[in-house]
LONU-143675 format. One record per atom (N, C-alpha, C): residue in three letters; x, z, y. Coordinates in steps of 0.1 Angstrom, whole numbers, plus 5000, padded with zeros to 4 digits. Each point is the difference from the previous one (the first is absolute). Layout:
ALAXZY
...
This chain:
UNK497548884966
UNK501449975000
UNK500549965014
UNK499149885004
UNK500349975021
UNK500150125007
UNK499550134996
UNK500050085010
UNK501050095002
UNK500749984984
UNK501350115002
UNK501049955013
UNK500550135008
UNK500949995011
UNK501349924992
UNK500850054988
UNK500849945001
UNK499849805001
UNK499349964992
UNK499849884999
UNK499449965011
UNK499450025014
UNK500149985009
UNK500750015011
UNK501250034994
UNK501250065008
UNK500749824995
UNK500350024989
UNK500549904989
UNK499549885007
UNK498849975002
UNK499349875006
UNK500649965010
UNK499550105010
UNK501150005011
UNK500849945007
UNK500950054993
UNK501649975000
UNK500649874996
UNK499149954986
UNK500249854995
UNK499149875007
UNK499250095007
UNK499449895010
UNK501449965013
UNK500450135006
UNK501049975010
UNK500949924995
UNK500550064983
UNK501349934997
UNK499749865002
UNK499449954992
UNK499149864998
UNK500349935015
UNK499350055009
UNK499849925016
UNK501549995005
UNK500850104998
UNK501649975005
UNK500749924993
UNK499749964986
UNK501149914990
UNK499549875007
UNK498350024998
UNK499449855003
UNK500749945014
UNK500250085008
UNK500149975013
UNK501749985001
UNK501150094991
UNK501249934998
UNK500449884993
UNK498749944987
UNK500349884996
UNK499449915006
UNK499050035005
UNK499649895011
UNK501049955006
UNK500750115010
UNK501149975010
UNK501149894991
UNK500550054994
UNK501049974987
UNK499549844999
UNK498949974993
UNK499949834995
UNK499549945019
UNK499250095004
UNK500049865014
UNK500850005011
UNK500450115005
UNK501050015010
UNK501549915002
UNK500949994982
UNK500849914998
UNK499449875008
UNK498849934990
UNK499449885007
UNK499849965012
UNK499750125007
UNK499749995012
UNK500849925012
UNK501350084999
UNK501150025005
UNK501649944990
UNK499449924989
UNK501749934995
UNK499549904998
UNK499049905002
UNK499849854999
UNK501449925000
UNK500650015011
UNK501149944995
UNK500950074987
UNK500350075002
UNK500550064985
UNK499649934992
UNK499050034996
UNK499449904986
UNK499749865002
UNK500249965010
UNK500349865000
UNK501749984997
UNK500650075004
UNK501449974999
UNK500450044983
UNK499350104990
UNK500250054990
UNK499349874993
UNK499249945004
UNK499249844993
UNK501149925003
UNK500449985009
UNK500749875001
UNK501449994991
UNK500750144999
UNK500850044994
UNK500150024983
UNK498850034996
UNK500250054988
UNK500549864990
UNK500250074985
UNK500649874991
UNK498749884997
UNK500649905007
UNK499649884996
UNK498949955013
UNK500450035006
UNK499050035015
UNK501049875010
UNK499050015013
UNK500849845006
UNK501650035001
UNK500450114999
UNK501450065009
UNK500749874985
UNK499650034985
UNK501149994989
UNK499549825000
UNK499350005003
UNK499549814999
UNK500749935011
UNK500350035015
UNK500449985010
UNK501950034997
UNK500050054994
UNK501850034996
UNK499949934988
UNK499349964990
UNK500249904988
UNK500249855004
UNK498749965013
UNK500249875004
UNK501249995008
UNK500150145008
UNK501349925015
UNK501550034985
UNK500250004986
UNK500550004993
UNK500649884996
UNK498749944998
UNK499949914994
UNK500349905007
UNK499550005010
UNK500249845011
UNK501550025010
UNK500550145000
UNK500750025007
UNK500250005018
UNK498549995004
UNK499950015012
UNK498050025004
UNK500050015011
UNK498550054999
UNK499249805005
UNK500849905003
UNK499849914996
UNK499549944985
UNK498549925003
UNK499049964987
UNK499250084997
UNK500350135005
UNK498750145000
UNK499050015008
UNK499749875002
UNK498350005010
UNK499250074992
UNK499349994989
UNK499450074990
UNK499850175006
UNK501450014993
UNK500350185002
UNK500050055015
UNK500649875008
UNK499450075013
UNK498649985005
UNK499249915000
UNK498549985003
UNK499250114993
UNK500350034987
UNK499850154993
UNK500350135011
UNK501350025006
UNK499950115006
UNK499650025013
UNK499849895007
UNK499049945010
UNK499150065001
UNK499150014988
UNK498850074998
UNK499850114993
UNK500950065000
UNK499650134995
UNK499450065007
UNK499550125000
UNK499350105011
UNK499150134994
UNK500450105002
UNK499250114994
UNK499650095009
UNK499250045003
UNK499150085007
UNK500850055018
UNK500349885004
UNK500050055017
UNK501749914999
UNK500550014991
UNK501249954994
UNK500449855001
UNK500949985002
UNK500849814995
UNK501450035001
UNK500249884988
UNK501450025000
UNK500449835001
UNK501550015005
UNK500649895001
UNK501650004993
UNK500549884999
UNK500949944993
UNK501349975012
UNK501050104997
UNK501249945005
UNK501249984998
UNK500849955001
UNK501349954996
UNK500950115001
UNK501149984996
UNK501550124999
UNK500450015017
UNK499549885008
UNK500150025012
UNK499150065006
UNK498850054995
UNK498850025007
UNK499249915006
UNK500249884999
UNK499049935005
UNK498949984991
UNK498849985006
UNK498550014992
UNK500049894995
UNK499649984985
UNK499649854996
UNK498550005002
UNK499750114992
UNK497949994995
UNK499850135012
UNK498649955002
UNK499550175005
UNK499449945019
UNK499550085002
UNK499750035016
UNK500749905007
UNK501850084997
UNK500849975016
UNK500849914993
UNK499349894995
UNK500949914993
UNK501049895012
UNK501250014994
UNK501349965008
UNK500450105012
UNK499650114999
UNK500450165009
UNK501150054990
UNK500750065006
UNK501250094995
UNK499750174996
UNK499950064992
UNK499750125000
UNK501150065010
UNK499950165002
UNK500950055008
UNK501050094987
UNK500350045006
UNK501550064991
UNK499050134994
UNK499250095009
UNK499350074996
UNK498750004989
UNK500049865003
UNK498549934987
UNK501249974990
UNK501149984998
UNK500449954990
UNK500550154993
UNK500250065007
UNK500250154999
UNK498850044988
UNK499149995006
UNK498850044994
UNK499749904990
UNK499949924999
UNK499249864989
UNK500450024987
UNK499949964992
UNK500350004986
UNK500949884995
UNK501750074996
UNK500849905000
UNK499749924988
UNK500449865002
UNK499749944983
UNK501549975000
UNK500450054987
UNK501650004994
UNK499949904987
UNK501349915005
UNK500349954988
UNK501649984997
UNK499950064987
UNK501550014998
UNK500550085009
UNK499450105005
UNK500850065006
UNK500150015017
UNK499649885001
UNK500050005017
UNK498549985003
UNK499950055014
UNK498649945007
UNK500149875002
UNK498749934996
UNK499949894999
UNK498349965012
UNK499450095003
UNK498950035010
UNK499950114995
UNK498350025009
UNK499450125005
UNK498449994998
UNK499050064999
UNK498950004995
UNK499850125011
UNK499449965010
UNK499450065020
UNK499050054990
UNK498950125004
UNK498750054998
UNK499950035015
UNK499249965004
UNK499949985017
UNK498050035001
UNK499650085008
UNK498550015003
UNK499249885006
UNK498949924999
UNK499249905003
UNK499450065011
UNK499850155003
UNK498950025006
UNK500550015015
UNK499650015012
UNK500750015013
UNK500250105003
UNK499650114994
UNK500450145013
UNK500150114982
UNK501349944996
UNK500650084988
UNK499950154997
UNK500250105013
UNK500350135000
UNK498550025002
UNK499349915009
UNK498850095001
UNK499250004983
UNK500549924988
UNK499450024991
UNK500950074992
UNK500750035001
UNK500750114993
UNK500250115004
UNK499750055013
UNK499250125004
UNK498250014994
UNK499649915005
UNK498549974990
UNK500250114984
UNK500649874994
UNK500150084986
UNK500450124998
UNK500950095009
UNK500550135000
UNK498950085004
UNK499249935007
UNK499050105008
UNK498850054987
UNK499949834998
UNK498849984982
UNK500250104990
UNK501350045004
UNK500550054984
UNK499950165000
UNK500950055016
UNK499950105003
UNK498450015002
UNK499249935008
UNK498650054998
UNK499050064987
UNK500549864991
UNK499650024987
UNK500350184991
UNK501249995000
UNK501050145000
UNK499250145004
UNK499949955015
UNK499250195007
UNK498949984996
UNK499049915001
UNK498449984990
UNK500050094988
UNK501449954992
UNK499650054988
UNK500450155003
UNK501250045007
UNK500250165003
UNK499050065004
UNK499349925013
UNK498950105006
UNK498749984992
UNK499249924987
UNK499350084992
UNK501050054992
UNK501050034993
UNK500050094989
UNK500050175011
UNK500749955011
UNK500050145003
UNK498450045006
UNK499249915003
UNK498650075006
UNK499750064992
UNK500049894986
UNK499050034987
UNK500750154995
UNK501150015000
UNK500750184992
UNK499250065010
UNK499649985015
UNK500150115007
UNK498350055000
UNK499449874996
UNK498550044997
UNK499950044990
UNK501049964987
UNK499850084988
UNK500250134999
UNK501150055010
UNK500750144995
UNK499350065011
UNK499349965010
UNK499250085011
UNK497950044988
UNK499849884997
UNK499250024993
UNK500250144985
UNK501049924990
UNK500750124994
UNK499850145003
UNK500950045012
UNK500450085007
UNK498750105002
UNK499049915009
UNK499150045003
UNK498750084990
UNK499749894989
UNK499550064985
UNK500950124994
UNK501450015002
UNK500050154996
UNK500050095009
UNK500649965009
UNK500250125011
UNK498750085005
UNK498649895000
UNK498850065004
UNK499250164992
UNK500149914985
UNK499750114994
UNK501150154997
UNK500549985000
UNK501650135001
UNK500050045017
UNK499449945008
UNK499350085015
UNK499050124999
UNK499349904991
UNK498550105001
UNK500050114988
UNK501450034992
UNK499950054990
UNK501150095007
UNK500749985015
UNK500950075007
UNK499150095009
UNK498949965002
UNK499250105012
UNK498950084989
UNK499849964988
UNK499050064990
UNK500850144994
UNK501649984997
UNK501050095000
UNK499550115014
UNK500549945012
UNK500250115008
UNK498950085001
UNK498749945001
UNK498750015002
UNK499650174989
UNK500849984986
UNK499550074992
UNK501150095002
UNK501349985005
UNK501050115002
UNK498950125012
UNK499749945009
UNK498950075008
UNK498850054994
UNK500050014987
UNK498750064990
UNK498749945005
UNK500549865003
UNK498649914998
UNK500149954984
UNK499150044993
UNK499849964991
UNK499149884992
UNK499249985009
UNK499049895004
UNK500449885002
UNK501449984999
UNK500749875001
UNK499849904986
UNK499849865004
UNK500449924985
UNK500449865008
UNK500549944988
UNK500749925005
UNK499049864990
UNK500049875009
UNK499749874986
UNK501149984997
UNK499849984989
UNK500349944985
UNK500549805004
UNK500849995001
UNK500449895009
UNK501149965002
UNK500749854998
UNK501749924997
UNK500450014988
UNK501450024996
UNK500749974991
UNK499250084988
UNK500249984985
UNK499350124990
UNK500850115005
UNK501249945007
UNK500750164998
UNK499350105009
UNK500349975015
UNK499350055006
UNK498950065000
UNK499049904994
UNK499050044996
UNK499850094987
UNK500450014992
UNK500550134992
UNK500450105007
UNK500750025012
UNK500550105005
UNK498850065006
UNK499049905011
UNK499150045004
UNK499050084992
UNK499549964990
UNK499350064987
UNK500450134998
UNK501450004991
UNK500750095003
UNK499450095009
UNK500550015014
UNK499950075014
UNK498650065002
UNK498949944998
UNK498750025001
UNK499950094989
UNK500449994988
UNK499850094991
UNK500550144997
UNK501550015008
UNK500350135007
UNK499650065009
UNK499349885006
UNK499450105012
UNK498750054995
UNK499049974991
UNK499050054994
UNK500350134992
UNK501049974995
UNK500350124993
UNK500350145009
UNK501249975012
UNK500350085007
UNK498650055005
UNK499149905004
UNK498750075009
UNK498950104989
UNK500149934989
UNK499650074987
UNK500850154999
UNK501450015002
UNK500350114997
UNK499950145011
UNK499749895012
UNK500150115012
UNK498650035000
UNK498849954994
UNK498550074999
UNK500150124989
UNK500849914991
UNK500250154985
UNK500750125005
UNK500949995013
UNK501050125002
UNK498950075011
UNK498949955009
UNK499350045009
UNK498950074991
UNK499549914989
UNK498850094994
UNK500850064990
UNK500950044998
UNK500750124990
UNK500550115009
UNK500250005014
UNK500050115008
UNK498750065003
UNK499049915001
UNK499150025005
UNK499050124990
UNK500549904987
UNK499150054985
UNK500750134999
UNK501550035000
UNK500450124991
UNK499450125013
UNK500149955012
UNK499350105011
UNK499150064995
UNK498849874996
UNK498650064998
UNK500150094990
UNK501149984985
UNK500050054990
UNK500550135004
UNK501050035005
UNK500450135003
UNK499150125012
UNK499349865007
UNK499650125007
UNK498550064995
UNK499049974987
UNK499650064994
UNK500450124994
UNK500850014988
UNK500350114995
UNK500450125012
UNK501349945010
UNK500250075009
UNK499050105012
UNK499149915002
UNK498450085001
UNK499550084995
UNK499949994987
UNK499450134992
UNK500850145000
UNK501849914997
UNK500450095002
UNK499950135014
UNK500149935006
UNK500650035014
UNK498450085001
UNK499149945000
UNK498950115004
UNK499450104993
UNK500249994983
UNK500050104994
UNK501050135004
UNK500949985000
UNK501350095007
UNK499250065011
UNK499949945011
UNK499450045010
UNK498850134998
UNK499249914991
UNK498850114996
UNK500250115000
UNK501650024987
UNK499950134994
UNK500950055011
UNK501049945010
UNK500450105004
UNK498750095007
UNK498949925006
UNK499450035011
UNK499150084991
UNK500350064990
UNK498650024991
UNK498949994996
UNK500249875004
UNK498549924998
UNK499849984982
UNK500950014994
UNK500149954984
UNK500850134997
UNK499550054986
UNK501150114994
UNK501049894992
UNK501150045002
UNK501249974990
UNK499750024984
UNK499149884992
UNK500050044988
UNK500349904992
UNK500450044987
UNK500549904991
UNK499449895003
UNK498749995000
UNK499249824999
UNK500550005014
UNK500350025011
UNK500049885012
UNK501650034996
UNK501250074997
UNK501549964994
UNK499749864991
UNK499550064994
UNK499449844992
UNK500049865003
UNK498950025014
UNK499949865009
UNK501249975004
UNK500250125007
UNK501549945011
UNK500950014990
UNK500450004985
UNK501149934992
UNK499849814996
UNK498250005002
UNK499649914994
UNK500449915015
UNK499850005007
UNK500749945014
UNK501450025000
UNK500650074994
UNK501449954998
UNK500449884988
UNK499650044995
UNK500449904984
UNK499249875007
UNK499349945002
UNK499149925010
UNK501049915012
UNK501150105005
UNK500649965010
UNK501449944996
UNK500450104985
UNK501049974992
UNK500149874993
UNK498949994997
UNK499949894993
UNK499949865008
UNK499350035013
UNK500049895007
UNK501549935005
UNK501350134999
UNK501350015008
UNK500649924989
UNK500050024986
UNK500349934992
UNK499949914990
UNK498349915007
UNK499549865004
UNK501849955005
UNK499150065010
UNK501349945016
UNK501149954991
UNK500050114995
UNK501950014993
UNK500449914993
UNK498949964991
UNK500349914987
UNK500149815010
UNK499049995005
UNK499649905011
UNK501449995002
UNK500350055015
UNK501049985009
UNK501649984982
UNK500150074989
UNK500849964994
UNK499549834992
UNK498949985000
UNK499449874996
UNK500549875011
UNK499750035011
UNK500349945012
UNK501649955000
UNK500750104994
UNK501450005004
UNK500849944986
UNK499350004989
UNK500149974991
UNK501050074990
UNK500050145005
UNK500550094991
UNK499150104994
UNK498849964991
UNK499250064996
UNK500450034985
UNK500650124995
UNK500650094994
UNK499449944986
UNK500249914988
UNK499549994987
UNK500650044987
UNK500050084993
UNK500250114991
UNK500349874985
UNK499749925001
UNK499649894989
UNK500750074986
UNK499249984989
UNK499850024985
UNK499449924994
UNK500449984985
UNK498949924990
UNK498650064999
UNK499249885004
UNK498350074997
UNK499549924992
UNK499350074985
UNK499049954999
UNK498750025009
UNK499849894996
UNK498749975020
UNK498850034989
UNK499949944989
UNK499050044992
UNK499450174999
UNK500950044992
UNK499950145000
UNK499850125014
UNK500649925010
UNK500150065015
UNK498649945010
UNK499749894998
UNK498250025002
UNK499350054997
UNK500050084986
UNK499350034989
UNK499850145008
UNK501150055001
UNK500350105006
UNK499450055011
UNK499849895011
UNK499450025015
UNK498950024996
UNK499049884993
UNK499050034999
UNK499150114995
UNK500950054994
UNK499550184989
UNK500350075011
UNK501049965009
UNK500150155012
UNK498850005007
UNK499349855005
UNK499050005010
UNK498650014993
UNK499450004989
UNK499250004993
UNK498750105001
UNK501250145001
UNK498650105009
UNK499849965009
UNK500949995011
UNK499749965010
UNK498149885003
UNK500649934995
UNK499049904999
UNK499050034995
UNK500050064987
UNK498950044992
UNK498950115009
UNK500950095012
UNK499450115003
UNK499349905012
UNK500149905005
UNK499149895010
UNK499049954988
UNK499750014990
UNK499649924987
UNK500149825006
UNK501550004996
UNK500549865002
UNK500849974988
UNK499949914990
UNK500649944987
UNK501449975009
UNK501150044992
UNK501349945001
UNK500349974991
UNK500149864999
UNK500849954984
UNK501249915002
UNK500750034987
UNK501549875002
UNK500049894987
UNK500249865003
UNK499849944996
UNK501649984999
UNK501049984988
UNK501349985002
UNK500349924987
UNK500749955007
UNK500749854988
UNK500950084992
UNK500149974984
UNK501050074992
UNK501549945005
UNK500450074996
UNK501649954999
UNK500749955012
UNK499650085011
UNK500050015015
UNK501849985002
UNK501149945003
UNK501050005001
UNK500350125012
UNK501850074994
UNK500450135006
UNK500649955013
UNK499950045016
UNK500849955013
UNK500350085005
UNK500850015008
UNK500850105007
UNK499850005014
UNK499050144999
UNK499450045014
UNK500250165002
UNK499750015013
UNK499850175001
UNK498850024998
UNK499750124991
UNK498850034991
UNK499150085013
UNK501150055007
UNK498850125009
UNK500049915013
UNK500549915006
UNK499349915003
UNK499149925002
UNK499949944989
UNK499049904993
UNK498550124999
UNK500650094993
UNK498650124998
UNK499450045017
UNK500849995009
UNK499750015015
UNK499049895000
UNK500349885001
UNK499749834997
UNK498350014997
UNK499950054984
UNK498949984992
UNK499250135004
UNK500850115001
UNK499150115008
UNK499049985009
UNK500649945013
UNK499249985013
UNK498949874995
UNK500349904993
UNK499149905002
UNK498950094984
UNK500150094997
UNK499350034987
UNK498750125012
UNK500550075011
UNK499650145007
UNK499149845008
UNK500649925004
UNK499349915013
UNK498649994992
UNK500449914983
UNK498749964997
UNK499550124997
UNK500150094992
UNK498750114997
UNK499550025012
UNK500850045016
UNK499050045014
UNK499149845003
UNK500349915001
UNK499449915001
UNK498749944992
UNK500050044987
UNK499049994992
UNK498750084996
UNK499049914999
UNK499050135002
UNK499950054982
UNK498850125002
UNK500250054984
UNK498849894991
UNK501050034987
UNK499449874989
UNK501149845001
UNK500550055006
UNK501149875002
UNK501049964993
UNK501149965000
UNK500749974988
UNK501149945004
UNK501550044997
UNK501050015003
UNK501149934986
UNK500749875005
UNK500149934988
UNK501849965002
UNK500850114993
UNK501449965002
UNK500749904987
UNK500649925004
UNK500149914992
UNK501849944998
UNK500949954996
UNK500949974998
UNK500449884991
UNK500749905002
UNK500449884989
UNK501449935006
UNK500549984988
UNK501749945005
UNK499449855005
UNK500949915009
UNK499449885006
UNK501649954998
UNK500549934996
UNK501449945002
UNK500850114999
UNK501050005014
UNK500950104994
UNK499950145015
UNK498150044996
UNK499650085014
UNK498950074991
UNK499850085004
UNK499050124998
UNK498649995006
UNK498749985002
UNK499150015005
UNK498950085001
UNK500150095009
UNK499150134998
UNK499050015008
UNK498650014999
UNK498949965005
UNK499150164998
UNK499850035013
UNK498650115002
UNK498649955009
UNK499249964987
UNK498949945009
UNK498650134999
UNK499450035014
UNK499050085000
UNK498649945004
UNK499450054995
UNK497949965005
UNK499750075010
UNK501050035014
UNK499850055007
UNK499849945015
UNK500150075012
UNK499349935011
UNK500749865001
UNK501249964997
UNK500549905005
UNK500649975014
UNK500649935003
UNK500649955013
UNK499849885005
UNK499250025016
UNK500049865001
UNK501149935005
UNK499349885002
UNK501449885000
UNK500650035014
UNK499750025006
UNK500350025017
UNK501750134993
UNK499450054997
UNK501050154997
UNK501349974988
UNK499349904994
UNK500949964989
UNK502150005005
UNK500149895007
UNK501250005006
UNK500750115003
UNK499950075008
UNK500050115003
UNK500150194995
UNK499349964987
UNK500050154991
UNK501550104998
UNK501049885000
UNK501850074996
UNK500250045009
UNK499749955013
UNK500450095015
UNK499950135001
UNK501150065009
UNK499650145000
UNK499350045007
UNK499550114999
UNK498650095007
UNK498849915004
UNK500049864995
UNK498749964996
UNK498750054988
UNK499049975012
UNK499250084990
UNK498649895002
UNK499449954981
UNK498849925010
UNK499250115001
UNK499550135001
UNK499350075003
UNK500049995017
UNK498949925008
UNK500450015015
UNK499750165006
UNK499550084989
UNK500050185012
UNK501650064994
UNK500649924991
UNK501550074999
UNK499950144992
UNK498850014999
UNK500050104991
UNK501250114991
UNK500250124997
UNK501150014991
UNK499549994987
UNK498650045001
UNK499450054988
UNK499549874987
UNK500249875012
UNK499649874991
UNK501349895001
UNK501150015010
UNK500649945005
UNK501450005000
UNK500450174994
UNK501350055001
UNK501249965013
UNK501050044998
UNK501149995011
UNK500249865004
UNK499749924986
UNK500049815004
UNK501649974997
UNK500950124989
UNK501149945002
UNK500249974984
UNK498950014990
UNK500450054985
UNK500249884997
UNK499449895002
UNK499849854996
UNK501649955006
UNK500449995014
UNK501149965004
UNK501050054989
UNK499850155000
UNK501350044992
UNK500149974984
UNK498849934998
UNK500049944986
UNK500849874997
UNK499449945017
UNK500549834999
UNK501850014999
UNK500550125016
UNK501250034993
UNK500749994989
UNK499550114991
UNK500650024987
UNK499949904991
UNK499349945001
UNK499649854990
UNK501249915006
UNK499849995009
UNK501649915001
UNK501050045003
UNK500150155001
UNK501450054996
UNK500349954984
UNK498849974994
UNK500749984986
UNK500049814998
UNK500149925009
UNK499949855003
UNK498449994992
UNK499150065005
UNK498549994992
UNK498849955012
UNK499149984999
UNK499149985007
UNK498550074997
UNK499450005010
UNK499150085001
UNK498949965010
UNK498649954993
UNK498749945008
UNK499250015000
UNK498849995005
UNK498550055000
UNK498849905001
UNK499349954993
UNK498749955002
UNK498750044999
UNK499549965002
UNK498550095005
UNK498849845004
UNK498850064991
UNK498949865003
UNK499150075016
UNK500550135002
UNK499350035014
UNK499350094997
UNK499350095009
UNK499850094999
UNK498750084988
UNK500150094994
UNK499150034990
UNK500449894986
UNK501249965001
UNK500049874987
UNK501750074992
UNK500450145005
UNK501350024994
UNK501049965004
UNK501350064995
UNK501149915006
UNK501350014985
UNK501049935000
UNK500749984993
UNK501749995005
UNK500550104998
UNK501349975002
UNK500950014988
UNK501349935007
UNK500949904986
UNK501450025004
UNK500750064991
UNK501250045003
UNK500749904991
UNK501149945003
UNK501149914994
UNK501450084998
UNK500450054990
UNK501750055000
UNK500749884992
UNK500850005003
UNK501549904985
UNK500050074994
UNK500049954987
UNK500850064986
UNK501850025003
């Protein structure tokens, strides 16, 4: 969940937010304080019921600030943080305070806090500084405040700049090395991979990336050894051809039915290999041509097997079908599928020695078909296993024609099997132990 980009994007951002509010309410509750002491002394002295309304109740009451020792020895002493205030008359002279029997100036009276009664000034309530060098502490406190202030500016902005450089850095790195692994392969290096590394996303993309590039390098060995293979394939028959021709022109061979014979049999050979190709390259493209009809699959194995029977029988090899009643009808191409069951029914009889035994089988599984040809013949080993659906593979390593064929019957099987959304697989306990393949269609 920590790793997804967006919610590290998300973190982010509420970390910055966070450090800029903190750092505006900071400003906000201490900065006032800082710099309005008097303010809020003058907002105390003033408010209801505060000395201002007791100091206008008594000079009310007595009618003069005469008998108010009390209230003035009270404001005598007041004092709040650097602060004092004193008591003066409608004339400005000081009763309580500092500059007691001094005159305020027209300007302090200007300033002071009038005390009204009935309507007229009756005195003045001075807030005057105790301390000796006034401005230098009220520059002080602006300095405290504004200091306090950039503190808090200069970490929120370090901390964004280490976050979004760090950030920055965790994605930008990996989307570098997935920018030169790009060009690298645009150059048909294909040998490029990238780690798996940062955000899931990213790192999904990298996965991703590595995985197309396997495939692409996968596909450029299949396009190298399918030039390479149909070469070899073609340039057999074309040999025979080409030097039997030769012969007879040179009259080395008379022109007779049996060698017309061969050199047909080297065409059909070469035809057949052209229309491998054909079906393939339409498999590849995914327009491989399917005729689909209702089959009974029952009755249509039944069928294969009775075609191949001499066949087998004349190897003295048992073919038998083992088939589930009541086999459900699907809709396939019949001469397809007969292509399909053909080649893997011709693989096993060549593969099998004589006395052997050839076991096709069929049973509905959910809502899929399961069709199984298992032989007691040489088997495949595990090394080859992977490998078998490829084209012009052959595990025979002399490539043989006579044990190994063109290497393309199996591909063009796997094709057709999932031309119809089916699958198609091979197991084998290794060599001399048989092998078993398993075809899957839908109902």
């Amino acid at each position: 969940m920590w790793g997804r980009l967006w919610i590290r994007l998300s973190l982010t951002f509420a970390f910055v937010t966070v450090l800029t509010f903190s750092a505006v309410g900071l400003m906000s509750v201490f900065l006032p304080r800082l710099i309005s002491t008097e303010q809020i002394l003058r907002e105390e002295l003033t408010a209801p019921g505060s000395l201002v309304d007791q100091l206008v109740a008594q000079y009310r009451q007595a009618g003069s600030w005469d008998g108010m020792e009390e209230e003035i020895l009270l404001v005598s002493m007041l004092g709040f943080n650097g602060f004092g205030v004193e008591l003066a008359d409608e004339g400005g002279l000081v009763l309580a305070g500092q500059n007691h029997d001094e005159r305020l100036t027209l300007e302090q009276r200007q300033a002071a806090i009038p005390i009204m009664v009935d309507g007229r000034v009756r005195g003045y309530l001075h807030i005057f500084r105790t301390v000796p060098q006034p401005e230098w502490l009220e520059t002080r406190a602006v300095r405290l405040a504004l200091s306090a202030l950039t503190g808090l500016i200069a970490v929120s902005a370090i901390a964004s700049i280490i976050a979004g450089g760090l950030l920055s850095r965790s994605l930008t790195a990996p989307l570098s090395r997935l920018a030169e692994a790009a060009r690298a392969i645009g150059a048909r290096d294909l040998t490029q991979r990238v780690r798996v590394e940062g955000a899931s996303e990213i790192a999904s993309l990298a996965k991703d990336f590595n995985s197309m590039v396997e495939h692409l390098d996968h596909a450029q060995k299949l396009r190298q050894n399918l030039v390479a293979d149909v070469a070899h394939e073609l340039r057999t028959p074309l040999t025979v051809l080409q030097g039997n021709l030769r012969a007879i022109l040179d009259g080395v061979y008379p022109l007779t039915t049996d060698e017309i014979t061969r050199l047909y049999e080297q065409t059909r050979l070469l035809g057949r290999l052209v229309n491998d190709l054909h079906d393939l390259s339409q498999a590849d493209a995914h327009q491989l041509s399917l005729n689909r009809a209702a089959m009974d699959i029952g009755s249509w194995l039944a069928e294969q097997v009775d075609a191949y029977k001499l066949l087998a029988e004349a190897q003295n090899i048992t073919l038998q079908a083992h088939l589930s009643e009541a086999l459900p009808v699907i809709q396939a191409d019949p001469a397809r599928l007969s292509q399909v069951i053909g080649n893997l029914l011709l693989n096993a009889i060549r593969h099998t020695p004589a006395s052997g035994t050839l076991t096709l089988s069929a049973q509905a599984v959910e809502h899929a078909i399961v069709i199984r040809l298992q032989d007691t013949g040489e088997g495949i080993a595990a090394e080859h296993l992977p490998f078998v659906f490829e084209r012009f593979y052959r595990a025979d390593p002399s490539r043989a024609r006579e044990t190994g064929g063109a290497g393309l019957g199996l591909a063009i099987a796997r094709a057709i099997v999932e031309a119809h959304n089916g699958t198609i697989a091979v197991n084998s306990a290794g060599r001399g132990q048989g092998s078993t393949f398993t075809i899957t269609l839908p109902c």
